[in-house]
N, C-alpha and C positions, 0 to 999 in steps of 0.2 A: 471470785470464788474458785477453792483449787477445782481443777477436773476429779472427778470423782476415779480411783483406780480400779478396773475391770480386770479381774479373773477368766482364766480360760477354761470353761470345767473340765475334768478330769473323771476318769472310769481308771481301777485296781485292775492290775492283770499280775497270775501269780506267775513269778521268773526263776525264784530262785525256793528249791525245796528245802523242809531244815537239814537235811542229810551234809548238804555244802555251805548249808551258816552252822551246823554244829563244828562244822573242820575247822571252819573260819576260825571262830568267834575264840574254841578252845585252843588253838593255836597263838593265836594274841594274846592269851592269858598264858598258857604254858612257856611262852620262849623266855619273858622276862623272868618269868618263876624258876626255870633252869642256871638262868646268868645266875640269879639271886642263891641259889642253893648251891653253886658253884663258887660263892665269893664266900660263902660261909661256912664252908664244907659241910653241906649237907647231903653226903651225897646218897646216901639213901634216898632220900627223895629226891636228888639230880637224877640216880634213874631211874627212876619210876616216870617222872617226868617225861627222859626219854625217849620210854618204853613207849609212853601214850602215843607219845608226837611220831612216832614212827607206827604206831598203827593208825593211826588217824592219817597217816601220808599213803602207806598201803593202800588203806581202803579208797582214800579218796583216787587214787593213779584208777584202780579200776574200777570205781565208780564212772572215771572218767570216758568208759568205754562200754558201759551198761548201763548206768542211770539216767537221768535227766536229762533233755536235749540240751539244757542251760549247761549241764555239768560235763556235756560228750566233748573230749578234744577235738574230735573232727569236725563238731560244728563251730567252735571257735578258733581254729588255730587258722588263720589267713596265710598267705604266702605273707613274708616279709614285706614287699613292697606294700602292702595294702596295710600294714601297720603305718610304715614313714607317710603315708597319704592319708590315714587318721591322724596323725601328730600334726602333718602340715596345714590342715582344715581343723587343727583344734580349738582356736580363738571363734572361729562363728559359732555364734548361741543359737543353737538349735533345741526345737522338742525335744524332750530325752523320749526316743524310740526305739531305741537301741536295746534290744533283746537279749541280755547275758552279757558277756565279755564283749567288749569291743575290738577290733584288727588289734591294737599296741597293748590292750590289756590282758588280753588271750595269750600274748606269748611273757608277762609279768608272770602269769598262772603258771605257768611250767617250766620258769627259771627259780621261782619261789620253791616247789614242789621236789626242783631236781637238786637244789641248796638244801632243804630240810632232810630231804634222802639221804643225800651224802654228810650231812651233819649227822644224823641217829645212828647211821650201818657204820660209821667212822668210830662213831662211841662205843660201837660194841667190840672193836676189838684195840681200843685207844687203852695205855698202860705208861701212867707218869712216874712210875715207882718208887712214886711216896706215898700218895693218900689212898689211890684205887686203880685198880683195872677195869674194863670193858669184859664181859661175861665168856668173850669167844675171845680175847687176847691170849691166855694160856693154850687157844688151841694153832694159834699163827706165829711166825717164828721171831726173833726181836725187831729185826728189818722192816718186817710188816707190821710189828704193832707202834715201832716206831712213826714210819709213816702216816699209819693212822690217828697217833694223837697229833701228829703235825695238821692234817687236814681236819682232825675235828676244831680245833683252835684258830684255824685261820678263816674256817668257811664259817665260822660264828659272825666276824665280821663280816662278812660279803651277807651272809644273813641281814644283819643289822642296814648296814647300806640299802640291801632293796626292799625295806620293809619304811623306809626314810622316805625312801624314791616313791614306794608307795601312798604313803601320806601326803605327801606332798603333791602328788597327781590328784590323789580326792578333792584338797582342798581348791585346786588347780582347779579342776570342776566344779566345784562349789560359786569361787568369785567369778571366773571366765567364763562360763558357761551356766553358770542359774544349777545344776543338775543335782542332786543330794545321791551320792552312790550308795551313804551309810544308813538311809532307810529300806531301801529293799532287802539290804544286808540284814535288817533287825527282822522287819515282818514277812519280808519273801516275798512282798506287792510293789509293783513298777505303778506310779501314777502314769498315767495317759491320756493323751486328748481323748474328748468322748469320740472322736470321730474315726481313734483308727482302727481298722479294720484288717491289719497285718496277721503274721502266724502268732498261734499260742503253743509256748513251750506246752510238750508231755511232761507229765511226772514222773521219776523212775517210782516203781511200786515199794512202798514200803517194807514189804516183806523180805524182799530179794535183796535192799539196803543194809537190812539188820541182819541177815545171814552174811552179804559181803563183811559187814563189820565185826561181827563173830568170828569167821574164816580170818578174815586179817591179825586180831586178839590173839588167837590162838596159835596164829604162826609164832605170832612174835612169842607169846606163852612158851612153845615149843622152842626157839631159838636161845631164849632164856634157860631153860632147863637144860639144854646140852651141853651151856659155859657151865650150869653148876656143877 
């Protein structure tokens, strides 16, 4: 008779608030929706697109330093060395207890964030002079706006790369290590042994999230209106 397979039970703890799976999730959708409105010349809605993707990069940079203890870069950003020492312990299947970003994952967050920045402020003053300009190109001289659509086009691919590298590391935790990264991502709850008894992330307050995200809208709003 097989052995019967036993379960470890498991207790919800919430890790990630929606304020950083709204950046996530709408970013996932938005990058491919830009290529795509960029192959079809749509660019009305290439910027609009983004318009988004760059305030949702705002908010989340200083979300990053007022929100969530999951979302705070000085609670995840390890010295270097302590990333290579999670990569080289990455094969042992361990509990998934791991609170937020991991050492190697923590510094993916702000190579992603610092690509997508330079991808959106690129675009605002990028000028192919056929189909469009960038809103603040007429205000920077051709040198610069040259260089700018040189870097909005080339950081698209180094975007696409670590967004590859990205997928690939989940799935990487998925077979090697048992870990599902992409549910906490959906519901914002880490399963957990019943037994542990470690920190529970704070939540940034909602109020102070939706005012950052306002304030970010509205710069970019205002940045907007000045190219017009």
């Amino acid at each position: 008779m097989a052995e019967a397979r036993t379960t470890m039970p498991t207790r919800r703890l919430r890790v990630w608030d929606p304020w950083v799976r709204l950046v996530h999730w709408a970013i996932v959708i938005l990058l491919p929706f830009s290529w795509w409105t960029a192959e079809t010349d749509r660019w009305d809605w290439h910027f609009y697109s983004g318009f988004t993707i760059l305030t949702l990069v705002l908010f989340r940079i200083v979300w990053g330093f007022f929100g969530s203890d999951t979302a705070r870069f000085g609670r995840f950003l390890k010295h270097p060395i302590e990333g290579l020492r999670h990569l080289g312990q990455f094969r042992q299947r361990t509990a998934a207890t791991e609170i937020g970003h991991n050492a190697a994952g923590g510094w993916m967050v702000l190579v992603m964030l610092l690509l997508l920045l330079s991808q959106a402020a690129s675009g605002l003053f990028a000028d192919d002079l056929i189909f469009t300009r960038g809103p603040l190109a007429r205000w920077a001289g051709e040198a610069v706006s040259d260089r700018a659509t040189t870097i909005h086009l080339r950081v698209f691919w180094l975007i696409v790369g670590a967004a590859v590298l990205h997928i690939l590391a989940v799935l990487a935790y998925r077979v090697l290590r048992g870990q599902n990264l992409v549910e906490p991502m959906i519901t914002g709850d880490l399963k957990l042994p019943v037994q542990y008894n470690g920190p529970r992330p704070r939540m940034g307050h909602p109020v102070l999230a939706a005012g950052l995200l306002f304030a970010a809208a509205a710069a970019v709003w205002g940045i907007v209106r000045v190219g017009g």
